[in-house]
Structure formats: structure tokens, C-alpha cells
ZARO-439761 format. One record per residue (C-alpha): residue in three letters; x, y, z. Coordinates in steps of 0.1 Angstrom, whole numbers, plus 5000, padded with zeros to 4 digits. Each point is the difference from the previous one (the first is absolute). Example, Ala and Ser with C-alpha at 12.3 -4.5 7.8 and 13.67 -1.06 7.14 Angstrom:
2
residuo; xx; yy; zz
ALA; 5123; 4955; 5078
SER; 5014; 5034; 4993
***
This chain:
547
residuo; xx; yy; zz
UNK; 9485; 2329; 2917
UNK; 5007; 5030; 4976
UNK; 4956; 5009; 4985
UNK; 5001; 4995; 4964
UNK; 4988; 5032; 4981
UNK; 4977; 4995; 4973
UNK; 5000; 5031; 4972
UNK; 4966; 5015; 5004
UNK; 4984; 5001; 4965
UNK; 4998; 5031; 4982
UNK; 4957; 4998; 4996
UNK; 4999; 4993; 5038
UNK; 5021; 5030; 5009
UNK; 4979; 5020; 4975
UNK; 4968; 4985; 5015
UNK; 5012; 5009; 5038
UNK; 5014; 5037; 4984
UNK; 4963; 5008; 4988
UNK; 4985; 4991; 5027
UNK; 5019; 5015; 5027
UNK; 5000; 5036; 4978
UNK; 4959; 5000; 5003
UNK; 4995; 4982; 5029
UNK; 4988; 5035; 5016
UNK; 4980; 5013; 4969
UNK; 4960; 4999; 4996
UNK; 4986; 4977; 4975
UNK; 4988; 5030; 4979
UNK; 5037; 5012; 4995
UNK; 5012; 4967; 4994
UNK; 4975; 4997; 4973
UNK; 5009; 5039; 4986
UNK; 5038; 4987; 4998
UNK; 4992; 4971; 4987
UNK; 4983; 5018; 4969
UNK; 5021; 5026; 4994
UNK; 5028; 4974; 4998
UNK; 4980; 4982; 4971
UNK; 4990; 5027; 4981
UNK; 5037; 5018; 5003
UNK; 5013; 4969; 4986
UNK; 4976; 4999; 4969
UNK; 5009; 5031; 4995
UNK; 5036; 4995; 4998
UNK; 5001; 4970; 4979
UNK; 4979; 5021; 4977
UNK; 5024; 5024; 4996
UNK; 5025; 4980; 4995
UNK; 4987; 4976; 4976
UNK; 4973; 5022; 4980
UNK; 5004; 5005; 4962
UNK; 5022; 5026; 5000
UNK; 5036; 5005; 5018
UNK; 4997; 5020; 5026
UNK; 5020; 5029; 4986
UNK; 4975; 5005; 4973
UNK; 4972; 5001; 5026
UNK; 5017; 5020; 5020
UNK; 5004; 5029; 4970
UNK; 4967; 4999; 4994
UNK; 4987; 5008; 5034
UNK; 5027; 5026; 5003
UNK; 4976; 5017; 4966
UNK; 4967; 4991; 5012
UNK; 5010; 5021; 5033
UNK; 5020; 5031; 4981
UNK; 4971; 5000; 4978
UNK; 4976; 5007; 5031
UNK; 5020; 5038; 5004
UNK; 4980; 5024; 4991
UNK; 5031; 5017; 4981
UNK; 5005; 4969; 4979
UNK; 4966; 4986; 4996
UNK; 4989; 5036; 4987
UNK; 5031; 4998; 4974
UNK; 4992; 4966; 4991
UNK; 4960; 5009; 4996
UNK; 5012; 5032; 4976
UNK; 5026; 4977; 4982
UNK; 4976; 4972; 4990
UNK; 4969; 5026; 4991
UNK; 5027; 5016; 4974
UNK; 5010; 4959; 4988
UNK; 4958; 4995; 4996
UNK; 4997; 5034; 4986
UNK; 5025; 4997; 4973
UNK; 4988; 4962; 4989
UNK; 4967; 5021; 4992
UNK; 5012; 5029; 4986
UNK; 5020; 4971; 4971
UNK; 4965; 4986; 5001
UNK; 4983; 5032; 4992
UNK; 5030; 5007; 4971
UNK; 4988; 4972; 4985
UNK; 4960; 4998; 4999
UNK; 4987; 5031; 5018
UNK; 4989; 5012; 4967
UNK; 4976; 4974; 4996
UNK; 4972; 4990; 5010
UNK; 4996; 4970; 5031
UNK; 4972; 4976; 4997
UNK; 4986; 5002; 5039
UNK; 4963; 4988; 4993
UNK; 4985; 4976; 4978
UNK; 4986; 5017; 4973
UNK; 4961; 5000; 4995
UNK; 5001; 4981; 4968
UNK; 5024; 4978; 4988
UNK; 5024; 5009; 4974
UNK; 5003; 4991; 4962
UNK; 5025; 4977; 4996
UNK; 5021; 5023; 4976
UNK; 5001; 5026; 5033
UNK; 5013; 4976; 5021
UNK; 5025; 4990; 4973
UNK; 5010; 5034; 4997
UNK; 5008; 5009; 5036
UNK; 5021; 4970; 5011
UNK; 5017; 5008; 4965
UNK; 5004; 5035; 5017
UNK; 5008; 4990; 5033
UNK; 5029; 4973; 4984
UNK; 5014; 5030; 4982
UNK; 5011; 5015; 5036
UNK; 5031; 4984; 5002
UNK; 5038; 5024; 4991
UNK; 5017; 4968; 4991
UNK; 5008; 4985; 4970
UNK; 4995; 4961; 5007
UNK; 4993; 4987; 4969
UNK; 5036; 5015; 4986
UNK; 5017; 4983; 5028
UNK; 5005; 5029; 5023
UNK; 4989; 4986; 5029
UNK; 5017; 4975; 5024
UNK; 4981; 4966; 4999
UNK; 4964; 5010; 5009
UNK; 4985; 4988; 4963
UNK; 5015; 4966; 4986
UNK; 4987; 4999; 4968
UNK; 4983; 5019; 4976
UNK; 4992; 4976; 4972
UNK; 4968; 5009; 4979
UNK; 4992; 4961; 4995
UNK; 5003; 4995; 5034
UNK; 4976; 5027; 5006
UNK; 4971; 4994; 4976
UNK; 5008; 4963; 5014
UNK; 4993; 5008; 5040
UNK; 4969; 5024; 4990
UNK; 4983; 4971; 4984
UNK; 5004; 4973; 5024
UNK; 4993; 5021; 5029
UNK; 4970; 5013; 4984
UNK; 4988; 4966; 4996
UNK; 5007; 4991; 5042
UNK; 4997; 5033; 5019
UNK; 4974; 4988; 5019
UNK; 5016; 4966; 5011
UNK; 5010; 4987; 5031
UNK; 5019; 4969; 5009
UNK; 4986; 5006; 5040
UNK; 4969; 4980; 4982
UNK; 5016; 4971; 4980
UNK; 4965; 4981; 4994
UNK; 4992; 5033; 4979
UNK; 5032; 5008; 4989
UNK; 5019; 4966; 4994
UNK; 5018; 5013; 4967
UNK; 5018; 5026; 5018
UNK; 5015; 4976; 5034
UNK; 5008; 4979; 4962
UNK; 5020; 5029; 4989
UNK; 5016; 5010; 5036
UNK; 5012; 4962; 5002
UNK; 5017; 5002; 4967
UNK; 5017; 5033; 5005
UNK; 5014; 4984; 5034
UNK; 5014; 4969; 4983
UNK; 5014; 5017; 4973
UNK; 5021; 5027; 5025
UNK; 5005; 4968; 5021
UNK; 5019; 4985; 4971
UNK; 5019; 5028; 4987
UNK; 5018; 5003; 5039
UNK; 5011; 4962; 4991
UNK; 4971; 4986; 5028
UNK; 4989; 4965; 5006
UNK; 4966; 4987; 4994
UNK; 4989; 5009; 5040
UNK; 5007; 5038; 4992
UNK; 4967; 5017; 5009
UNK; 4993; 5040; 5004
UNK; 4973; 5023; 4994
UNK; 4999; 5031; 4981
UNK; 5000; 5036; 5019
UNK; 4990; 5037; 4991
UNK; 5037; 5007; 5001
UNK; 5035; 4992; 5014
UNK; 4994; 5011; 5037
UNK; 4967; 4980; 5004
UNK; 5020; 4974; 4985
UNK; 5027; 5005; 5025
UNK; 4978; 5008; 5030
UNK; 4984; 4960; 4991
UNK; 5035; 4989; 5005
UNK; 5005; 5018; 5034
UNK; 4965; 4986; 5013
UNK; 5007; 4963; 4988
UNK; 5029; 4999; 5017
UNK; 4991; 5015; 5034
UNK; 4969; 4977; 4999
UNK; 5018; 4967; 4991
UNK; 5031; 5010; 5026
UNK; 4970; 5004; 5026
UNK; 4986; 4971; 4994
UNK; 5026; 4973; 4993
UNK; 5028; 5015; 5017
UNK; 4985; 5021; 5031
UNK; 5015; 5031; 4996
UNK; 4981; 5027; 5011
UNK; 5023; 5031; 4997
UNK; 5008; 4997; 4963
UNK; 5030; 5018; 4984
UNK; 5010; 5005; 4964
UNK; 5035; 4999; 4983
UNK; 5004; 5028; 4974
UNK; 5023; 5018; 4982
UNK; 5000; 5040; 5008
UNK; 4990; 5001; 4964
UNK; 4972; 4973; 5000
UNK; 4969; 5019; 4985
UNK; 4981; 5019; 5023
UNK; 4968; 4982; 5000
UNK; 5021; 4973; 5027
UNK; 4992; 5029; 5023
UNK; 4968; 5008; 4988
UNK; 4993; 4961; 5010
UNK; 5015; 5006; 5037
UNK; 4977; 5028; 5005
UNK; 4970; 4980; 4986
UNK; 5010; 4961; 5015
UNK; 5015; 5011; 5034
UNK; 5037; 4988; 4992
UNK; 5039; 5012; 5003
UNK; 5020; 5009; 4974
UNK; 5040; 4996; 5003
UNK; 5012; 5025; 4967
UNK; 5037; 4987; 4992
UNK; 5022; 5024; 4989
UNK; 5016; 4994; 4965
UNK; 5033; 4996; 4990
UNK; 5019; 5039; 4995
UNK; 5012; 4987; 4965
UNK; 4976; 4977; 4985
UNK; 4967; 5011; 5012
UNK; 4992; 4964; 5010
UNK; 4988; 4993; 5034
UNK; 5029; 4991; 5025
UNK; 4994; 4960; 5003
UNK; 5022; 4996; 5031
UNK; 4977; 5028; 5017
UNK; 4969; 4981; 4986
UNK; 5013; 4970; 5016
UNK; 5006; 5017; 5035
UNK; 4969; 5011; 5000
UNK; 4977; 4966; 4998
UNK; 4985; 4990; 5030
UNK; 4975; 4976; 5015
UNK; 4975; 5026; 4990
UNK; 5005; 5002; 4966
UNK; 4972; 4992; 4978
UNK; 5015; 5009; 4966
UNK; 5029; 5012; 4978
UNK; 5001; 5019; 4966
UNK; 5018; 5014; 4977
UNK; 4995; 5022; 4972
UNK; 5004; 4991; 4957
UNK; 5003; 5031; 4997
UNK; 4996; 5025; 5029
UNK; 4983; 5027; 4991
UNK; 5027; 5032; 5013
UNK; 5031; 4989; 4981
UNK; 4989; 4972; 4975
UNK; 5024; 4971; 5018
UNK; 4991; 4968; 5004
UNK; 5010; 4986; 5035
UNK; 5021; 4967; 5002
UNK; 4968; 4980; 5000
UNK; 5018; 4964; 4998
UNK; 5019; 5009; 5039
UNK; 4970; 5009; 5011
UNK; 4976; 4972; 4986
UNK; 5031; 4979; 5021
UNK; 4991; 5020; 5028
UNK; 4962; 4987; 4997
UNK; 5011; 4968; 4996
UNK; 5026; 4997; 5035
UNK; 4971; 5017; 5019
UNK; 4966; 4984; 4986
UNK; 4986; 5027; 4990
UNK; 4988; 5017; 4972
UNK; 5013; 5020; 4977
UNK; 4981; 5031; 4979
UNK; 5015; 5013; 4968
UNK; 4982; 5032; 4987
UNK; 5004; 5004; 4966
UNK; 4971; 5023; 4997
UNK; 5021; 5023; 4982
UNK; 5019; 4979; 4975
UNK; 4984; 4966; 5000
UNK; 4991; 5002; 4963
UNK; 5032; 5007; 4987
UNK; 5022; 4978; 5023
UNK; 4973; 4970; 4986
UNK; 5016; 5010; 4964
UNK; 5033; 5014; 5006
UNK; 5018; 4966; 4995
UNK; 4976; 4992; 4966
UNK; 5014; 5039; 4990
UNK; 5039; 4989; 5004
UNK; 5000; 5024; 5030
UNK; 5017; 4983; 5031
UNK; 4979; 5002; 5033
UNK; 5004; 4985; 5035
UNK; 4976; 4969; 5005
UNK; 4972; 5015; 5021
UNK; 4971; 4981; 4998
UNK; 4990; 4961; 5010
UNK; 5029; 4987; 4991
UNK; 5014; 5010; 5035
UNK; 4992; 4974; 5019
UNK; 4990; 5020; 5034
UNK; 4982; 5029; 4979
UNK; 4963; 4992; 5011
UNK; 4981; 5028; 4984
UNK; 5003; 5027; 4973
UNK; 4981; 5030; 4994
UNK; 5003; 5015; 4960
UNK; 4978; 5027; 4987
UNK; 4984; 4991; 4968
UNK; 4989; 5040; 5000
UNK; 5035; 5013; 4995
UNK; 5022; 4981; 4971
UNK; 4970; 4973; 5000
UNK; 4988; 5030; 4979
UNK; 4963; 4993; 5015
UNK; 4979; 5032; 5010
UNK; 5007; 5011; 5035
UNK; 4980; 4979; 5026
UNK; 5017; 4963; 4998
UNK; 5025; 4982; 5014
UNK; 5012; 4964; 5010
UNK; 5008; 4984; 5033
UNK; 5014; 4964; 4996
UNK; 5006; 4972; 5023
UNK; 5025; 4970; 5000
UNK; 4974; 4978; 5021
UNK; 4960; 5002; 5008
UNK; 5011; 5003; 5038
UNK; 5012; 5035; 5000
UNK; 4971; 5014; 4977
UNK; 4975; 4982; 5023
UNK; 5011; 5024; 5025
UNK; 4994; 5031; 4978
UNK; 4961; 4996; 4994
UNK; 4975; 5015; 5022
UNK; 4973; 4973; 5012
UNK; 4971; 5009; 5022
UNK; 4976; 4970; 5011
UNK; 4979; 5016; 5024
UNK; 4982; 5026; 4982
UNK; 4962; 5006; 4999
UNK; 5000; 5003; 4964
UNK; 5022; 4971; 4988
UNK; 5035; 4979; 5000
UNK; 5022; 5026; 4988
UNK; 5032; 5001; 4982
UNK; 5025; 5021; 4985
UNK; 5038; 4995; 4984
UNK; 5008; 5038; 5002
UNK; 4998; 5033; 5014
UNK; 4966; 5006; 4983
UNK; 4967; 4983; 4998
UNK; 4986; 5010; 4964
UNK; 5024; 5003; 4976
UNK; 5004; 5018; 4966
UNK; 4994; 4970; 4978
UNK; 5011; 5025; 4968
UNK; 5031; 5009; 5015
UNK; 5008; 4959; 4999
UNK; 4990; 4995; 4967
UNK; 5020; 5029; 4985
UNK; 5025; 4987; 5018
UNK; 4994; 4965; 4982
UNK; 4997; 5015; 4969
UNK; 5036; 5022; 4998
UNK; 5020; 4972; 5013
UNK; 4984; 4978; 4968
UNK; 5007; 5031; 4979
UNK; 5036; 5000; 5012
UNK; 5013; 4967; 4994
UNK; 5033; 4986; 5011
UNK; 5011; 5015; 4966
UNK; 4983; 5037; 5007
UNK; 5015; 4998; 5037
UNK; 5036; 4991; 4989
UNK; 5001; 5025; 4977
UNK; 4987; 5026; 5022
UNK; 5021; 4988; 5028
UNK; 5029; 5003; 4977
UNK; 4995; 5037; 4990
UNK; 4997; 5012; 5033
UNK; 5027; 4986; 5016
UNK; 5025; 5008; 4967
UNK; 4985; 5037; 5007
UNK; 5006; 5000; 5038
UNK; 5041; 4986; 4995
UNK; 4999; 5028; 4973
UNK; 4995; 5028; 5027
UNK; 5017; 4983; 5025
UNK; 5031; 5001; 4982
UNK; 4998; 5034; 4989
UNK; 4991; 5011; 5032
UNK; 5031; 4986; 5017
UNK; 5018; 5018; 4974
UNK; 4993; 5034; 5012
UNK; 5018; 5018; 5028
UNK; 4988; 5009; 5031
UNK; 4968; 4967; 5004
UNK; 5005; 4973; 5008
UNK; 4975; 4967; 4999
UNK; 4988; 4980; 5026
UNK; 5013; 4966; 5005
UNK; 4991; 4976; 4964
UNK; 4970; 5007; 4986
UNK; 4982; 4962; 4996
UNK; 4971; 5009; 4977
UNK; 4988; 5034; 4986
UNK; 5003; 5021; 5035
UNK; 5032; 5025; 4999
UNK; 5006; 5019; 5029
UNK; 5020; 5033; 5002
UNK; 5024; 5016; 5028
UNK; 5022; 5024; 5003
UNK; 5033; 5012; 5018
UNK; 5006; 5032; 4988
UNK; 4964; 5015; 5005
UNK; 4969; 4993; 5015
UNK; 4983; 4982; 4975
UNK; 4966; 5016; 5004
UNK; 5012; 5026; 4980
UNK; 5000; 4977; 4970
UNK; 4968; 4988; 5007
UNK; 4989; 5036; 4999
UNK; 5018; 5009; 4968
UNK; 4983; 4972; 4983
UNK; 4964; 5009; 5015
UNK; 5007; 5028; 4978
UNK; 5003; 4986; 4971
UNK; 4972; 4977; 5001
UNK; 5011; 4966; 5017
UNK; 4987; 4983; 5027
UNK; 5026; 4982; 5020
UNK; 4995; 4981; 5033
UNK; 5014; 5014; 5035
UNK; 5023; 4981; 5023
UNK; 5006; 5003; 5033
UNK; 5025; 4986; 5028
UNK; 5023; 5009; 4979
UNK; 4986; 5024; 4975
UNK; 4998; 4995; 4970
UNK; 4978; 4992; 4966
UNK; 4993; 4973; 4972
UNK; 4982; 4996; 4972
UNK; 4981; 4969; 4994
UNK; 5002; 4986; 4960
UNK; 4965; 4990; 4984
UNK; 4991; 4995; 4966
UNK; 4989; 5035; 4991
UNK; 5048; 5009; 5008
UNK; 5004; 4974; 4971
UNK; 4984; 5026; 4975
UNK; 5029; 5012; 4976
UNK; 5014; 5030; 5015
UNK; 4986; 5000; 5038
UNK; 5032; 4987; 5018
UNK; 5023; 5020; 4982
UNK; 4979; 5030; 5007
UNK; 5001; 4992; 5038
UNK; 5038; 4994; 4999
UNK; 5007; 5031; 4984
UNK; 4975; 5020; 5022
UNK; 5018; 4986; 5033
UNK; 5034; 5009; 4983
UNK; 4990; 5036; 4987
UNK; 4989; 5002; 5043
UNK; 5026; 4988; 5015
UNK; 5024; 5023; 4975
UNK; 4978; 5033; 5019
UNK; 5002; 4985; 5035
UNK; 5040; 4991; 5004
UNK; 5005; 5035; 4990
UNK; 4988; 5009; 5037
UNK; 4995; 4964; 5017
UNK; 4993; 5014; 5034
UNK; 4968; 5014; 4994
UNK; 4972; 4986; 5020
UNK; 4969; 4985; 4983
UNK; 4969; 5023; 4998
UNK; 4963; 4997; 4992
UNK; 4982; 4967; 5013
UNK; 5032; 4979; 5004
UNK; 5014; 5026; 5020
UNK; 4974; 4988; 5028
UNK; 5004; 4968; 4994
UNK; 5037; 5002; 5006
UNK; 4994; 5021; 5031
UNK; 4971; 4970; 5011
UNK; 5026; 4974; 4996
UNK; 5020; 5018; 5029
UNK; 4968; 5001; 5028
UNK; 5008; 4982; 5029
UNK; 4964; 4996; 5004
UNK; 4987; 4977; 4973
UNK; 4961; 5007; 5014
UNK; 5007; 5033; 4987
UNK; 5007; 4986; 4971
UNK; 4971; 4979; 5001
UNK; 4978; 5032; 5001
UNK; 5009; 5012; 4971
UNK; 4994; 4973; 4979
UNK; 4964; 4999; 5021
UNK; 4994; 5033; 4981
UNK; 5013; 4990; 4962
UNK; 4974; 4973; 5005
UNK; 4971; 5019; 5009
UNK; 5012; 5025; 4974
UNK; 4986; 4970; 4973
UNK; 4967; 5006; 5014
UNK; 5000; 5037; 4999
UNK; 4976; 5020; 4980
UNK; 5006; 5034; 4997
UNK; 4975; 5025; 4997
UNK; 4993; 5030; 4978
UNK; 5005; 5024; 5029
UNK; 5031; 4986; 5007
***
């Protein structure tokens, strides 16, 4: 009878394979093989699964060993001590003639003296922001308001809602200011929030809530992010602090909206939130908010829309028969919102909002510590003590404002932002950058590189902001453009410009943009890095006489 043949199974052969491979080696080499088997494997699926792709990793060792030549790291060393050198030497242009407090004086001053040198020191400035020559920056120079926010913060400097037994007036006032944003971005009565020293705290409490609650409910542990390549940069500012990965979409080539299809791809099992932006910040679009508040709602989860920027005038755009996208809690799958009651809130710089749809998400923002020595701690933001002044004032010009104040304001700015807009795209040889949504409008160009324009109004006294990826510039519409006079100056400004420039278009930019351009164009973006290192330590530079 013919032996029926059994297929060996494919562990056993495996098993007997192994075996009869170190059946002649010691103990101590199995063991060695063994380990180095492990640890090669780690560091494979590292590799291949780390935050980056490995092409970008890749690159960057390639620099970090070319920048280990003598010959290059000796260029490199001379190139960034002229970047650091000329950050001082503006520095030095500006104040060397004065004199640096570096000691506390032996006496204290009169009050008049110290009146008289901040007045000095305020006086500093080559810009012209009160006429409207600078790009966004200042959102309001209203004398009322002033007087307004110097009395109440006189009368709470010294507040502090980190101690709400002492303080319980000002946690009072915080509350209101929170349910009175809450209602103008159409939420229910379980929107919650806190309030923030500005829009990235307020942004970087969105980032932490969500990593938190997607660690705890949902057992992810390798968070990721889904953003728009436009999304404001303090999303990477919170993956530096909070240890996550951000995915940056690209945006549509036309319409300067991020690419939804892409954004869709790009969700994964990791993914612990999505945003959009109401307006971003580079070209003053608003991304297709609705597709991607659907896109929350397919995949559970939630859904960021940072309207730092333009939060108080989408809230009145509607009331100020200016059509707007709906980009607040009315989407069903937007979960948070960050607006900045600092910028068109027309609140002194230091506040902002950061609003909730449910308690469950904000829950996951504070800071609670129950084991310390010296008490039960807790803490909603970033900070422990807080600026109790910069809340009231806060309080205070929203009460000024009104509905009827903020319409109207509202209404002005974007009437003077179409204004330009339209007589922009009038002139030959610009072009702007997808549809403007709010009071942000963006220029490119074609023709030349549009650096020189920015250059050419430098010049003449205007402050304009600096795109990159592509280049380009915008100019950001507060209050103090709606003066008579200050848009039509700017329009005629960039047309007298461009009418110098087209007569030779292929110049290349010079001066400070010039550099800029060329830093666009480094492979090497920790280069890059370095030499924004030195324009920040150039704010902390004191020149001396010698010098």
C-alpha cells in the first residue's frame, strides 16, 4: 500500500530549519545572534515608520555629514557670524545711540522719568501704524477704546484668576467673555473654553486636548495631525511641544484651499485631529470647512477650525450684508474653534478664546496634578497665574463694541479690503492669490519676482507681509486702512511700483528680501533655521558704546 504524504507545516519546517542551522554553535553566539536579530529589526521598523518619510530623513543626514567638512562647516560658520552680525548692526542703527538700562538703578525713578523714557523708547519705531501703513500688527486705534482699557486695567493689574477665592469677580468676567464668543460662533449651551494670552496658546490647548483625549479613549499612542500646508504655524509649534505628527496638505493651485481629496488620503488610524483655517493666515482663504467638518464626522474625530485671524469679522460678516462660508458650530463635526479677541476683537494684545462643542474635549486640556507636596493643583491653560487686567480689558472692549460697533467695524474693513482687491486685479503684471475671504489679500506675480515690490514699498513707508512657497506678499486690512485716503494711497503706491519695475522685470530683488529669496532656495532648512536663531537673539542684543 502506496504511504500517504502528509504536507509538513510551514512553523515545523521553520522550527527543524533553526535548529539544524545552530545545532553546532555555543550558547553565547546563539544568544549574540539572537540580539542582534532584535535590535536590527527595531531598528528597521523605525525607519520605516518614524515621523518623517524616509527621503526627508535621508537629506538631512546627507547635511548633518557635509556639514562635518572642514571646507563647508568653515563656510557655514563665516556665513551665519555675517547673518548674526548684520541682525546687530540693524540693531545698533536703531538704539546704539542710547543709552541701555543693564543695572537697577540705586534709587527709584520719579514717575515722570519713567514716563518719559518708555515714551522715548515707543518713539523708536520707522513706521507709520497709526496712518495705516503697516500690515495688520495694530487693530485699532480708537481714543475711547484707549482711555477705556487704561482705566479698567488700572483697576485689576494685580489680579489673578489662578486664585478664584480672592479673585472671584475676574473667573465672573472670564465666564462671560466665553459665553458671549461661544454664542456669536452659533454654539449650544455645552460650549465651554477658556481664555488664552494669544491665538497659538489658544491653538497649542487644542493640539494637547486632543492628543490627551485620543490617548485616553481611543489608545492611540503615535498621534498625527491633519492640516493644511497653510494651517498657522503654531500646529507645529504644538508638535514640537506635545510630541505629535503633522501631515501639511498641499492646497489647491487655483483656489488656495487645502486639496480635500489629499486631506482625505491622508487620515489614518492615527489621526487625532483635523483643521482648517477661517482665514489662513498666507493668502486670506478660507478652506472648504463644511467637506472637511464631513470628514470629522465619517471618521469620529474632531475637527479644529482656527479662526484666530478673522474670527471677529466672520462672527459679523453676515449681520454686515457681506456673504461668508459657515465656519463655526453650525458644522456639525467642527469640535473646537480658536478666535483672537486681540486682533479684530480690538482687545489689547494678550487674549484670546479657545471654545469647545462638549466638556469632554476641554477636560482633556487642563493640567491637574494630585500628588504634590504643596496642594491639589489645577490649571485650564498653558500658564498658572494669569494677567487678570488683560481679561478684564478684554471684557471691557467687547462691551464697548457692541454688536452694533462690531458690524459696523466689520463692515468698513471688509468694503476697504474688496476695494483694493479689485483695484489690484486691475493692474498688469500681479496677480492675487486664490479669493480673499475676509480682510487678508495676497499678492503674486508672473512677470517678476515679487520681492521687488515688496522692496519698492519698504521705501515708501509700508509694511507689507512676506510669503513664501510661493513668494509672494499681502496686506492685512484693520481699522486704522478705513481712514479716508489710506487705501487709495496704497493702491496708487503699488501702481506707481509696478509702472518702475515692468520697465526691466528681470531684475532680481536686493536688500533683505534678496536673502530671503535666496533662503527660500536652501536645500538645507537647518540652515535656515540658524538664521532665524540669530534674528532672535538679535531682540536681546544690547549694543555697547564701543561698538
Amino acid at each position: 500500500m502506496e504511504q500517504l504524504k502528509v504536507p509538513l507545516c510551514p512553523l515545523y519546517t521553520l522550527k527543524n530549519g533553526l535548529n539544524h542551522h545552530f545545532g553546532d554553535k555555543e550558547p553565547w553566539q546563539i544568544v549574540a545572534v539572537t540580539t542582534s536579530s532584535v535590535l536590527a529589526g527595531v531598528w528597521i521598523y523605525n525607519f520605516i515608520f518614524d515621523d518623517e518619510c524616509v527621503i526627508t530623513r535621508t537629506k538631512k543626514a546627507f547635511f548633518r555629514l557635509a556639514k562635518k567638512i572642514p571646507a563647508i562647516k568653515s563656510r557655514l560658520d563665516k556665513e551665519i557670524t555675517k547673518v548674526r552680525e548684520d541682525f546687530q548692526e540693524e540693531v545698533r542703527s536703531r538704539t546704539g545711540h542710547l543709552d541701555y538700562l543693564i543695572a537697577l538703578p540705586d534709587s527709584g525713578w520719579s514717575t515722570e522719568s519713567i514716563i518719559s523714557k518708555v515714551e522715548g523708547d515707543l518713539k523708536l519705531g520707522n513706521y507709520d501704524w497709526k496712518n495705516g501703513k503697516v500690515s495688520g500688527a495694530v487693530y485699532v486705534n480708537n481714543s475711547d477704546i484707549n482711555q477705556l482699557v487704561t482705566e479698567i486695567y488700572g483697576r485689576t493689574a494685580f489680579t489673578n484668576p489662578l486664585h478664584p477665592d480672592i479673585f472671584p469677580g475676574i473667573s465672573k468676567i472670564e465666564a462671560e467673555v466665553i459665553k458671549m464668543v461661544g454664542k456669536l460662533l452659533h454654539g449650544g449651551p455645552d460650549v465651554c473654553g477658556s481664555m488664552t494670552n494669544g491665538g497659538t496658546e489658544s491653538i497649542l490647548m487644542a493640539c494637547k486636548a486632543y492628543r490627551d483625549y485620543a490617548r485616553e479613549v481611543k489608545g492611540i499612542k503615535n498621534p498625527e495631525i491633519v492640516v493644511p500646508v497653510s494651517i498657522h504655524s503654531a500646529f507645529d509649534k504644538a508638535s514640537q511641544y506635545f510630541g505629535f505628527r503633522v501631515k501639511s496638505i498641499p492646497l489647491d493651485p487655483v483656489t488656495y484651499k487645502v486639496d480635500i481629496k489629499a486631506m482625505k488620503r491622508a487620515i489614518s488610524r492615527n489621526t487625532i485631529m483635523l483643521a482648517g483655517s477661517a482665514p489662513n493666515y498666507p493668502y486670506g482663504t478660507i478652506d472648504d470647512l463644511a467637506a472637511i467638518s464631513e470628514l470629522g464626522l465619517k471618521y469620529n474625530i474632531p475637527v479644529h477650525v482656527d479662526s484666530c485671524l478673522g474670527g471677529f469679522l466672520t462672527m459679523f460678516m453676515p449681520d454686515a450684508g457681506c456673504p461668508v462660508p459657515i465656519c463655526d458650530f453650525r458644522l456639525e463635526g467642527v469640535t473646537s474653534i480658536s478666535a483672537d479677541t486681540h486682533k479684530y476683537g480690538y482687545a489689547p494684545k494678550g487674549t484670546s478664546v479657545v471654545l469647545y462643542r462638549d466638556i469632554k474635549y476641554i477636560h482633556h486640556q487642563y493640567t491637574v496634578t494630585t500628588d504634590w507636596p504643596g496642594g491639589v493643583y489645577g490649571s485650564p491653560t498653558m500658564c498658572g497665574s494669569r494677567a487678570g487686567g488683560n481679561i478684564a480689558v478684554c471684557w471691557a472692549t467687547m462691551l464697548k463694541m457692541g454688536m452694533d460697533g462690531y458690524v459696523t467695524a466689520t463692515r468698513n474693513i471688509i468694503h476697504t479690503a474688496r476695494y483694493i482687491e479689485k483695484r489690484l486685479r486691475e493692474m498688469k503684471g500681479i496677480f492675487i492669490f486664490g479669493q480673499p475671504g475676509t480682510s487678508v489679500v495676497a499678492i503674486g506675480s508672473n512677470d517678476f519676482h515679487i520681492y521687488r515690490l515688496a522692496n519698492a514699498l519698504t521705501k515708501l513707508g509700508w509694511n507689507l507681509n512676506t510669503l513664501q512657497y510661493p513668494s509672494g506678499i499681502h496686506i492685512c486690512v484693520t481699522q486704522v486702512h478705513t481712514q479716508p485716503g489710506v487705501a487709495d494711497s496704497f493702491i496708487n503706491d503699488v501702481q506707481n511700483s509696478l509702472n518702475e519695475i515692468l520697465k526691466d522685470p528681470t531684475l532680481p530683488p536686493e536688500g533683505k528680501l534678496a536673502m530671503y529669496g535666496v533662503a527660500q532656495k536652501l536645500p538645507d532648512r537647518a540652515i535656515v533655521g540658524d538664521f532665524i536663531r540669530c534674528f532672535v537673539d538679535s531682540l536681546y542684543y544690547i549694543p555697547t558704546k564701543k561698538q
